[in-house]
C-alpha positions as a Markdown table, in Angstrom:
| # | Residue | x | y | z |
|---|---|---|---|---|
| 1 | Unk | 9.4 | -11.7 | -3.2 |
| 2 | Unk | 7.1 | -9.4 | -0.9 |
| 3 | Unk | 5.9 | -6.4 | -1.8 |
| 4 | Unk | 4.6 | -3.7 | 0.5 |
| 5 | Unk | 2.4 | -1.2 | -1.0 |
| 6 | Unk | 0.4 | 1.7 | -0.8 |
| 7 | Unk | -2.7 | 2.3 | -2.5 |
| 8 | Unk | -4.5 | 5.7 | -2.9 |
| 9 | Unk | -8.2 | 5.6 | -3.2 |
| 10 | Unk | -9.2 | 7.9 | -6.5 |
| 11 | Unk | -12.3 | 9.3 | -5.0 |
| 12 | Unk | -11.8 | 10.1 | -1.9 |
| 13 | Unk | -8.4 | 11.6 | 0.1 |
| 14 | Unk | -7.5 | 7.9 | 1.8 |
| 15 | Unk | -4.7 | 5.2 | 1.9 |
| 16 | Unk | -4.3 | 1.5 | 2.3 |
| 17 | Unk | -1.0 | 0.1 | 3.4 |
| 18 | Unk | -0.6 | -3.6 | 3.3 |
| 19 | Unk | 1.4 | -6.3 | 1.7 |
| 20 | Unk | 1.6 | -9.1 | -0.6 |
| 21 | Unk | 3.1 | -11.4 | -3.3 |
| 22 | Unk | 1.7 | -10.7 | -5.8 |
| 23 | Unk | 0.3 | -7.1 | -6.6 |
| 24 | Unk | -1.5 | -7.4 | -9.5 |
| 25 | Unk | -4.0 | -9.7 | -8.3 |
| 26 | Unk | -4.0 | -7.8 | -4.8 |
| 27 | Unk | -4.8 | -4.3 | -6.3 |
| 28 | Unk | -7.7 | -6.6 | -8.9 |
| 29 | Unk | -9.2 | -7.6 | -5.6 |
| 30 | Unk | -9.3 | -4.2 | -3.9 |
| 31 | Unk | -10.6 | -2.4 | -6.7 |
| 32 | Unk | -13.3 | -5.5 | -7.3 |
| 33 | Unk | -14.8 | -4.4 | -3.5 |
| 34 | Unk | -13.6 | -7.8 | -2.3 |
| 35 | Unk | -11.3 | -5.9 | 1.0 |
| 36 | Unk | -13.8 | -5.2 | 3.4 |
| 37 | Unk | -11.7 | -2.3 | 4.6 |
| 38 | Unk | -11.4 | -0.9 | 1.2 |
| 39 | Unk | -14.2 | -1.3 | -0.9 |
| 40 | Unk | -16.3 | 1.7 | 0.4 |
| 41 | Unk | -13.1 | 4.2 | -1.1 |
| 42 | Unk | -12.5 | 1.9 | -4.7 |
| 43 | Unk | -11.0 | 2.4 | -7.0 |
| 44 | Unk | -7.6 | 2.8 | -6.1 |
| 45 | Unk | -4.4 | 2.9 | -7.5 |
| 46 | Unk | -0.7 | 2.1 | -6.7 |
| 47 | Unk | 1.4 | 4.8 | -5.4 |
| 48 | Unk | 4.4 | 3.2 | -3.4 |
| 49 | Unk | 6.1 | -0.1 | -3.3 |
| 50 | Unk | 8.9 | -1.5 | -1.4 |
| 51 | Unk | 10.1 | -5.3 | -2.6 |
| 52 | Unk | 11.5 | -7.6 | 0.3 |
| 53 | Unk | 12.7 | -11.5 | 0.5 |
| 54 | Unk | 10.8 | -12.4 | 3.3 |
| 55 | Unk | 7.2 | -12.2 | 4.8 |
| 56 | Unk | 8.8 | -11.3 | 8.2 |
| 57 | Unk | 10.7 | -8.2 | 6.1 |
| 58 | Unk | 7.4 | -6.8 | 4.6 |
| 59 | Unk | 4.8 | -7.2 | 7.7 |
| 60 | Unk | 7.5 | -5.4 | 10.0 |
| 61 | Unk | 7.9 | -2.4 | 7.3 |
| 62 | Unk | 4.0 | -2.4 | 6.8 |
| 63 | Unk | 3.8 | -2.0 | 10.4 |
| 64 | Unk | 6.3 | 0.8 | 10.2 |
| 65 | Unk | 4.5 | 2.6 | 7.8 |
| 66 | Unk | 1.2 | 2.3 | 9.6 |
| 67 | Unk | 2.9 | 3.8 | 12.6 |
| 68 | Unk | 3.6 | 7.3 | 10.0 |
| 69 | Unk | -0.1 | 7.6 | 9.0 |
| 70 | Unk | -0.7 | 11.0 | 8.8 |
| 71 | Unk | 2.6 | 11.9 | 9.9 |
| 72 | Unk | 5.4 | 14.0 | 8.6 |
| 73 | Unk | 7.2 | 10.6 | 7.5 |
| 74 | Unk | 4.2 | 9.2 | 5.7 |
| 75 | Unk | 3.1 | 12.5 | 3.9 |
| 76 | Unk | 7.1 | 12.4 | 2.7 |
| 77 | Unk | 6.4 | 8.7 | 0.8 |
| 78 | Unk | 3.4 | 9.4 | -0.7 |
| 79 | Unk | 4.4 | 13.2 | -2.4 |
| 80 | Unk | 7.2 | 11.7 | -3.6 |
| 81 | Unk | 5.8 | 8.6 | -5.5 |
| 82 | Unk | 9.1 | 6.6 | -3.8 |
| 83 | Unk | 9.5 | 3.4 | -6.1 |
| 84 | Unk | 12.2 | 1.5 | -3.8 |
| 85 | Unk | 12.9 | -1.6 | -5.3 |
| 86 | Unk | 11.9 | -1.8 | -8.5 |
């Protein structure tokens, strides 16, 4: 199982989309300053997750939601705390 995520940084007003298996050990590793792109904003929390069979399934709907950043579609996922999935 796949999980795409979004993260929320708690010190500053920024967002991280990406993907993984496992998101435990992914969010451990952001918050630990071990993302290049994220470690400059940690720590950060969970605020979204889709689940999805396939690798395929979760990098096309991480793209996706990339494409809303700052958009009317991705302000709409992240004030409402959307759990899809779980």
């Amino acid at each position: 199982m796949y999980k795409v995520y979004i993260l929320e940084s708690e010190i500053k007003l920024k967002h991280y989309v990406g993907h993984t298996q496992n998101i435990t050990d992914r969010l451990f590793r952001h918050n630990q300053g071990l993302v290049k792109s994220t470690k400059t904003y940690k720590p950060w929390k969970v605020i979204y997750i889709e689940k999805f069979h396939t690798r395929e399934e979760a990098c096309k709907r991480e793209k996706q939601i990339k494409s809303y950043k700052g958009g009317e579609a991705f302000k709409k996922l992240i004030n409402h705390r959307l759990w899809r999935g779980e």
